[in-house]
Every structure is written in structure tokens, then in C-alpha cells.
N, CA and C atoms as an extended XYZ file, in Angstrom:
240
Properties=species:S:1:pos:R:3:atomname:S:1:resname:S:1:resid:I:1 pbc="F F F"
N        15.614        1.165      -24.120 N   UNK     1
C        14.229        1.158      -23.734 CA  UNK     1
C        14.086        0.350      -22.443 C   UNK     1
N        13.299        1.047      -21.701 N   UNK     2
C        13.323        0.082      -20.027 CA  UNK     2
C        11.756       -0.240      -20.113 C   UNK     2
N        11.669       -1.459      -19.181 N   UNK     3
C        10.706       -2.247      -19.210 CA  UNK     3
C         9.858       -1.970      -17.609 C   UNK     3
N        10.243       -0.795      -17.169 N   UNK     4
C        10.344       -0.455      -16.144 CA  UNK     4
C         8.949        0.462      -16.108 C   UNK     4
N         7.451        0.701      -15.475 N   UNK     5
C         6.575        0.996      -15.774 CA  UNK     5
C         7.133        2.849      -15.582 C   UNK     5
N         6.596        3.983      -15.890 N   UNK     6
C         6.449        5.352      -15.716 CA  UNK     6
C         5.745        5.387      -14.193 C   UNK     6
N         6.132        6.516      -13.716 N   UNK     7
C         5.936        6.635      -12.283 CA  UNK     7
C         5.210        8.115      -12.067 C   UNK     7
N         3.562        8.166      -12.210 N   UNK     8
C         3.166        9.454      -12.059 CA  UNK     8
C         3.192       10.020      -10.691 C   UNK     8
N         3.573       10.940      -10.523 N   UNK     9
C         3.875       11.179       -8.974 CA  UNK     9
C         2.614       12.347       -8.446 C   UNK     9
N         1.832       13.106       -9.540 N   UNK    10
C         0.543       13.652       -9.547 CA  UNK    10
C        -0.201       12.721       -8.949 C   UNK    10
N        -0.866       11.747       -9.354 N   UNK    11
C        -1.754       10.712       -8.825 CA  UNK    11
C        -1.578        9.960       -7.120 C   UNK    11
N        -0.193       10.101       -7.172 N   UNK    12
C        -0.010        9.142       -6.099 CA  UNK    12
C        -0.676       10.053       -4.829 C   UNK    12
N        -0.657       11.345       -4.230 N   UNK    13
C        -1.976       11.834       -3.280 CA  UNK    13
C        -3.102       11.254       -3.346 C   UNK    13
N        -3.900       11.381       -4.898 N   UNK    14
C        -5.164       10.963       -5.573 CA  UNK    14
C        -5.225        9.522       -4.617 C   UNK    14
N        -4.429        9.161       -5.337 N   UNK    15
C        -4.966        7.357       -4.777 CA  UNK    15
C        -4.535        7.093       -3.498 C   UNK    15
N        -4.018        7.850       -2.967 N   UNK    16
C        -3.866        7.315       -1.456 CA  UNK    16
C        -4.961        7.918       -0.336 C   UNK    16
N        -5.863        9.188       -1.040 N   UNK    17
C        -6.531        9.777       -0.678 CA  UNK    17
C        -8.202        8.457       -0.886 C   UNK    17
N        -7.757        8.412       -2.083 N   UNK    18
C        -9.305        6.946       -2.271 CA  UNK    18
C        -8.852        6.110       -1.534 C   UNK    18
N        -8.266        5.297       -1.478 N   UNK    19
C        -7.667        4.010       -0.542 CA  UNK    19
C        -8.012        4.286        0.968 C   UNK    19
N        -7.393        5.315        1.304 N   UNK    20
C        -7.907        5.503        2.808 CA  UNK    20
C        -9.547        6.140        2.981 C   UNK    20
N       -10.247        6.651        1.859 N   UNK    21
C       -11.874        7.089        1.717 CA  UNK    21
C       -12.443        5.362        1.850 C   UNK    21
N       -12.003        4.514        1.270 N   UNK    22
C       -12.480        3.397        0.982 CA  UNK    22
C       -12.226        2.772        1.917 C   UNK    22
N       -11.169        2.633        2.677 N   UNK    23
C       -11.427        1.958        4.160 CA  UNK    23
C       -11.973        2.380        4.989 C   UNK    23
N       -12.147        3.577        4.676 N   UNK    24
C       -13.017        4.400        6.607 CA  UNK    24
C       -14.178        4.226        6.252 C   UNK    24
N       -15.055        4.546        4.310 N   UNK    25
C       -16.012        4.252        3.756 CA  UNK    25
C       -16.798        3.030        4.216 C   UNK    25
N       -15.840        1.963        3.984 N   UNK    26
C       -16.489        0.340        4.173 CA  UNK    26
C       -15.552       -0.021        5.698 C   UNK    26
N       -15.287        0.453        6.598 N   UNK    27
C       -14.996       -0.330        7.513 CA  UNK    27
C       -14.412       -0.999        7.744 C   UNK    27
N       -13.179       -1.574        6.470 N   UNK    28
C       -12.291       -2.670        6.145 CA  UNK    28
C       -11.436       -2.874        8.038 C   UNK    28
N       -10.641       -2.292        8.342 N   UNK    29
C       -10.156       -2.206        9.661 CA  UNK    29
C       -11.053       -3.089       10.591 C   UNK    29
N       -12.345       -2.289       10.744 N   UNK    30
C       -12.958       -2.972       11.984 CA  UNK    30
C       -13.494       -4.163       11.288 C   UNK    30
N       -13.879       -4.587       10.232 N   UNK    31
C       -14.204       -5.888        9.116 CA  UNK    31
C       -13.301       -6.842        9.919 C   UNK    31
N       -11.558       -6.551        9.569 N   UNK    32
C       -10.915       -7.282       10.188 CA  UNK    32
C       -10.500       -7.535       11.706 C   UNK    32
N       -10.620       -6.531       12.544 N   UNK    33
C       -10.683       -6.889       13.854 CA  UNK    33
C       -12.046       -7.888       14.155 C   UNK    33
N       -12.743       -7.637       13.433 N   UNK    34
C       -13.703       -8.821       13.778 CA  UNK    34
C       -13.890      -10.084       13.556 C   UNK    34
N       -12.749      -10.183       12.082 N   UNK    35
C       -12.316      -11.525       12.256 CA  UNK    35
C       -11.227      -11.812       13.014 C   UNK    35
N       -11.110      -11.162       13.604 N   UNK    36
C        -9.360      -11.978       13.827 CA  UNK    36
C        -7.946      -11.394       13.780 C   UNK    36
N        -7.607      -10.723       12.647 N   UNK    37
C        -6.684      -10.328       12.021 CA  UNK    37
C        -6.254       -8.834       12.609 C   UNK    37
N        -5.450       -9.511       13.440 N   UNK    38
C        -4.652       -8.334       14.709 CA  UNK    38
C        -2.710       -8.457       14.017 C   UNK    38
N        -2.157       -7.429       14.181 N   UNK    39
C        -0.692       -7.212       14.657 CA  UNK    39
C        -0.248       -7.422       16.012 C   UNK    39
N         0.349       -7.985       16.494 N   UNK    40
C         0.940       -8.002       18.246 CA  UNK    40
C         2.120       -6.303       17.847 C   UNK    40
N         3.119       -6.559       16.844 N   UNK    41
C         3.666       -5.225       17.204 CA  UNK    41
C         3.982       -5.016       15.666 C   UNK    41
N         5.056       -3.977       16.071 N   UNK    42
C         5.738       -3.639       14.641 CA  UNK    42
C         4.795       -2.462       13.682 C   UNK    42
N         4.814       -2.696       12.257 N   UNK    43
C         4.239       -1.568       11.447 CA  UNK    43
C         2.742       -1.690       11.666 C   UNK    43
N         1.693       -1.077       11.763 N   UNK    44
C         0.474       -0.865       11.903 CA  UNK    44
C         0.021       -1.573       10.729 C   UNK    44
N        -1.185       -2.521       11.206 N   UNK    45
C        -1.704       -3.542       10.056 CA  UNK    45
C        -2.848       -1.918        8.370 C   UNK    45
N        -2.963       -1.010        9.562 N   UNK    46
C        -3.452        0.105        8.441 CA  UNK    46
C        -1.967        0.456        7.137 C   UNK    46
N        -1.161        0.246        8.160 N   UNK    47
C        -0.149        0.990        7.012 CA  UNK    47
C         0.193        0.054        5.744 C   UNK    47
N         0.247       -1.345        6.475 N   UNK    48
C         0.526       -2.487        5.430 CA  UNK    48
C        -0.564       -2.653        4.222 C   UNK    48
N        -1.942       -2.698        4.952 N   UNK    49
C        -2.654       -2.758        3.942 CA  UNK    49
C        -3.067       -1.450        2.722 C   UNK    49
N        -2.673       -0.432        3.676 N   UNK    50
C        -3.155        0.593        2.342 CA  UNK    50
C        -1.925        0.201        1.421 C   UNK    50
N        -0.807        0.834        1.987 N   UNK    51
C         0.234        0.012        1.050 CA  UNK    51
C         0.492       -0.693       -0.247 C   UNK    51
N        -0.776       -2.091        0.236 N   UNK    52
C        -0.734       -3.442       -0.866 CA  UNK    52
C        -1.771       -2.786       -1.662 C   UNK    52
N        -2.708       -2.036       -0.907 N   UNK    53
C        -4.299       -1.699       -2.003 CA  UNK    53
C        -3.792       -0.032       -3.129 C   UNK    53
N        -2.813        0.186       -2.263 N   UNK    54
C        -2.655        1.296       -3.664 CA  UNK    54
C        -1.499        1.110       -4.631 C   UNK    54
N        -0.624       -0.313       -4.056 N   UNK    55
C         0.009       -0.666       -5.251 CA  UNK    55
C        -0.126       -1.150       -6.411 C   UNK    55
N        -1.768       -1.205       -6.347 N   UNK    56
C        -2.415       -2.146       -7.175 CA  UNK    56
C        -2.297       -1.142       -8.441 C   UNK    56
N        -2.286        0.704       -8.450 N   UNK    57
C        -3.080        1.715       -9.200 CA  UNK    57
C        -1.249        1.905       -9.646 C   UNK    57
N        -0.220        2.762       -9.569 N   UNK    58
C         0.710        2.986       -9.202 CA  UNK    58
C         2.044        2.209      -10.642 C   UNK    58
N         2.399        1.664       -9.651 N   UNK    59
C         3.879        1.001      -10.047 CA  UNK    59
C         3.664       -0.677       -9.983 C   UNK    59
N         2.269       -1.561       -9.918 N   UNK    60
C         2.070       -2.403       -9.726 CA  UNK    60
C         2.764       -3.479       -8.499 C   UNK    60
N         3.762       -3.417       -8.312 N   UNK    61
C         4.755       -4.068       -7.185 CA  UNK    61
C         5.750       -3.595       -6.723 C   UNK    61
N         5.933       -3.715       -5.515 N   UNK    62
C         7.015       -3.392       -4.694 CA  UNK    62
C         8.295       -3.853       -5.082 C   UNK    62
N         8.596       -5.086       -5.772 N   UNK    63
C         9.775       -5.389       -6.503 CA  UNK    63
C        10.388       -3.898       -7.324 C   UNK    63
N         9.108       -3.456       -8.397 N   UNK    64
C         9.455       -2.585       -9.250 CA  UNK    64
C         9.755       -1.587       -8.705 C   UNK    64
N         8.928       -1.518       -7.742 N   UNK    65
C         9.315       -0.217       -7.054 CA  UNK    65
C        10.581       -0.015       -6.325 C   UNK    65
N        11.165       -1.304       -5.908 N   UNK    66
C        12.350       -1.113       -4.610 CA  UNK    66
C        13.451       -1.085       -6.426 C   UNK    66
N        13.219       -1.682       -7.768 N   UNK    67
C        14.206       -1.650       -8.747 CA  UNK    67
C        14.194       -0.500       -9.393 C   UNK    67
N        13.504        0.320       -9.281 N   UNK    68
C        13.646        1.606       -9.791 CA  UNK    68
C        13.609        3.147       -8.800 C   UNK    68
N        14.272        2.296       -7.270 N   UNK    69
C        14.775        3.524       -6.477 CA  UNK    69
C        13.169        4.222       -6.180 C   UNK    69
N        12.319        3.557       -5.967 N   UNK    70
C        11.344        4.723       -5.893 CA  UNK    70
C        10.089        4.583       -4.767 C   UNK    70
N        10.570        3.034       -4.201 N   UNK    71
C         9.562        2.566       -3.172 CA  UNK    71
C         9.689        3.224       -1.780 C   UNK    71
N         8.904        4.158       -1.339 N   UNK    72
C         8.334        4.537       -0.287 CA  UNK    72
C         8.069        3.860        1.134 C   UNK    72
N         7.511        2.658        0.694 N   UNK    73
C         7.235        1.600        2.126 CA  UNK    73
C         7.890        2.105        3.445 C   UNK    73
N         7.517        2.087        4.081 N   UNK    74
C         7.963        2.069        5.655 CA  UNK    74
C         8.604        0.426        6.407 C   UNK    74
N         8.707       -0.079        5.570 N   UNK    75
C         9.229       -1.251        5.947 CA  UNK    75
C         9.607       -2.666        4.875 C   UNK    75
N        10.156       -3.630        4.973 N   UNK    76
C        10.854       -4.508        4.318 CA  UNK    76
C         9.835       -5.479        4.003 C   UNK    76
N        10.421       -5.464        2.192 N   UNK    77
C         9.765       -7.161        1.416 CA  UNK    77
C         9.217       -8.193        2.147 C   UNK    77
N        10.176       -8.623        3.307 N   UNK    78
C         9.455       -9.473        3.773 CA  UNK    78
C         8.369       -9.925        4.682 C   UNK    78
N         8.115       -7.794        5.700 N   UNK    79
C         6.674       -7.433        6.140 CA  UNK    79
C         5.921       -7.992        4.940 C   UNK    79
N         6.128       -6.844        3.738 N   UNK    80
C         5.017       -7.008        2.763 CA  UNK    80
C         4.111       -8.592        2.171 C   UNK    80
């Protein structure tokens, strides 16, 4: 028995489709350019954050995800 969560792969469009409705919805992006919260380079601060906000629905963490071969990310643990 693995302790390892189930991985619906139906949903994962679903929620990446709300996540990005919900930032263009509320403005989150320009929210944060207005405080402050810029990238100089590297992965796009959009990609990081949808990222963290739909891992929330999913596989709960990127740990689980990079331990069961199945994490997607565009970039390394220690971006995240």
C-alpha cells in the first residue's frame, strides 16, 4: 500500500484552466507589480505562481510530485 496520493490527470486542465480564470479574474499579476514583486530574469513570476496555486488542488506538493515521477514544473525545488 503506498502513501503516495492518486494522481487524476482529467482534472488537471480543469484546474489550471480556474487558476489562470482567477488571476486574469482578480488581477493577482498587476496586484503584484504594484507592490513590488518583480523577477529580474529566469522562469516568469506567472509560471511560478500558478504552479504553487494549483498545487494546492492536485498532488498537494512538489516533493510528492518530483517522488512519484510525475512533476511537470518547468523548473527546480529550489525556484519553487
Amino acid at each position: 500500500m503506498s502513501s503516495l496520493p492518486s494522481f487524476d490527470t482529467e482534472n488537471k486542465p480543469k484546474i489550471a484552466r480556474s487558476v489562470e480564470k482567477f488571476f486574469k479574474d482578480y488581477k493577482v499579476m498587476e496586484l503584484l507589480r504594484r507592490c513590488g514583486l518583480r523577477k529580474s530574469k529566469g522562469i516568469p513570476l506567472w509560471s511560478i505562481l500558478s504552479y504553487i496555486f494549483s498545487n494546492v488542488f492536485p498532488d498537494r506538493s512538489m516533493y510528492m510530485q518530483q517522488k512519484s515521477g510525475r512533476c511537470t514544473a518547468g523548473f527546480s525545488k529550489n525556484t519553487y
